[in-house]
C-alpha positions in Angstrom: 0.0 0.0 0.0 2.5 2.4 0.9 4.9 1.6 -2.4 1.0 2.4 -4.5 1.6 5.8 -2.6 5.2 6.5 -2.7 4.5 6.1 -6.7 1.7 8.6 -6.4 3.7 11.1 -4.5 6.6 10.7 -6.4 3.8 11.8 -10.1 2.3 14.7 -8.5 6.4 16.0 -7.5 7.1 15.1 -10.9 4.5 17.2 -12.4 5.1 19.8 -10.2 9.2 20.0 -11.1 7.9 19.9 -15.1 5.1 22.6 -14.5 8.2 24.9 -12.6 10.3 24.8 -15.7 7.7 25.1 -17.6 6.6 28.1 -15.3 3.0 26.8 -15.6 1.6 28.4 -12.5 -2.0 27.2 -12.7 -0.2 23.6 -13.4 2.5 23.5 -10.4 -0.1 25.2 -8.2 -2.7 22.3 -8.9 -0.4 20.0 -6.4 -1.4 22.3 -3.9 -4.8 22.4 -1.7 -6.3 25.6 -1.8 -6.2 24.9 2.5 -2.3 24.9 2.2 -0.8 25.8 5.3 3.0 27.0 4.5 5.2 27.3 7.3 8.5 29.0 5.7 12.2 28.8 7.7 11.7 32.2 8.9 8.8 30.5 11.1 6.2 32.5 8.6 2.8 30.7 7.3 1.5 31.8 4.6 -1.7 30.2 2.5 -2.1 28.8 -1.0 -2.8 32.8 -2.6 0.6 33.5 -1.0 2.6 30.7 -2.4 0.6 31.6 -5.9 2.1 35.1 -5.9 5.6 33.9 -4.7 6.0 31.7 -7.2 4.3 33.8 -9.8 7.5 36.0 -8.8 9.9 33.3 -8.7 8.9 32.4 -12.3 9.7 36.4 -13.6 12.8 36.3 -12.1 14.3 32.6 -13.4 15.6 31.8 -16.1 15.8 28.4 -16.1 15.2 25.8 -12.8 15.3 22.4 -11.4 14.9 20.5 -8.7 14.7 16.6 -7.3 13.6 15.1 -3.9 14.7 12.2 -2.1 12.5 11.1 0.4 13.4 10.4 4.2 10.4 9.0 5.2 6.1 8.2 4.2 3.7 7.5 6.8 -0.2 6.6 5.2 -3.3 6.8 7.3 -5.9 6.6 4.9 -6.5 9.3 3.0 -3.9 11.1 4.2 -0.5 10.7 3.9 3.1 12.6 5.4 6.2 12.4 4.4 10.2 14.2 4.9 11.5 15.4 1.5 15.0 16.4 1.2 14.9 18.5 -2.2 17.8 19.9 -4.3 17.6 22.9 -6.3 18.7 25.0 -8.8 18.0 28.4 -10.3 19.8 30.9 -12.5 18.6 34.1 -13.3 20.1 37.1 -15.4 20.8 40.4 -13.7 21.5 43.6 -15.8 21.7 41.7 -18.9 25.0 40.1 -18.6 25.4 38.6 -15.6 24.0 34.9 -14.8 23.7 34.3 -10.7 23.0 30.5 -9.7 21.6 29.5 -6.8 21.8 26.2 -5.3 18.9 25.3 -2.3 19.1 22.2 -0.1 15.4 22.0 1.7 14.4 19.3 4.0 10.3 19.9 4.5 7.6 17.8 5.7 4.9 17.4 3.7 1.0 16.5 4.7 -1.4 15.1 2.2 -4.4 14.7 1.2 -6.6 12.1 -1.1 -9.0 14.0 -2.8 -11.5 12.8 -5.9 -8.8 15.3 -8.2 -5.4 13.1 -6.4 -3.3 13.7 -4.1 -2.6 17.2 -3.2 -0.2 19.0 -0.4 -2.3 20.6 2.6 0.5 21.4 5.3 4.4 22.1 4.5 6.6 22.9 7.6 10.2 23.8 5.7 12.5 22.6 8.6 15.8 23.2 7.3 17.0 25.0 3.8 20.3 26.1 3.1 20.9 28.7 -0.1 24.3 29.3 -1.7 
């Protein structure tokens, strides 16, 4: 049951990363419940609207992007589902025309999910670690 879930988990992170380089915000934001509760490292929660907008930003400012996740650990109840992500990222974006800046993002979260009749999709994120260089 829980390897039927993993698999699951793993799709809707996969379309996610796609929609990001894509920058498809209505398509990475569909991964989302429009419940979220976003608890950012600065201690900060913000809601799905928020994350929208962020993102919405993130995608002006990037070039290009990637990312992949390894996952610590899955606990299932049901419906509903948590699980540590350790994700690696990457971003470059071009400031005043010539220059190319790269950032590199380790982020350990824990994610909380929940079936619904549309899939998966993320209610609760707690970011407890992230590291940016």
């Amino acid at each position: 049951m829980h390897e039927d879930v993993a698999r699951e988990l793993d799709l809707l992170h996969e379309h996610a990363k796609h929609a990001f380089a894509d920058k498809n915000l209505e398509a990475y934001m569909s991964g989302f419940s429009s419940k979220l509760n976003y608890k950012q490292p600065n201690g900060k929660t913000i809601g799905f609207d928020q994350l929208a907008r962020d993102i919405k930003v993130q995608f002006d400012r990037v070039d290009e992007a990637g990312s992949s996740y390894e996952r610590e650990s899955l606990d299932v109840d049901g419906d509903r589902a948590i699980q540590v992500l350790i994700q690696n990222a990457w971003a470059v974006e071009t400031i005043l025309f010539f220059f190319k800046r790269r950032w590199l993002i380790k982020r350990k979260g824990k994610c909380e999910y929940e079936r619904t009749s549309a899939g998966w999709k993320i209610v609760k994120v707690e970011v407890l670690e992230e590291r940016v260089a």
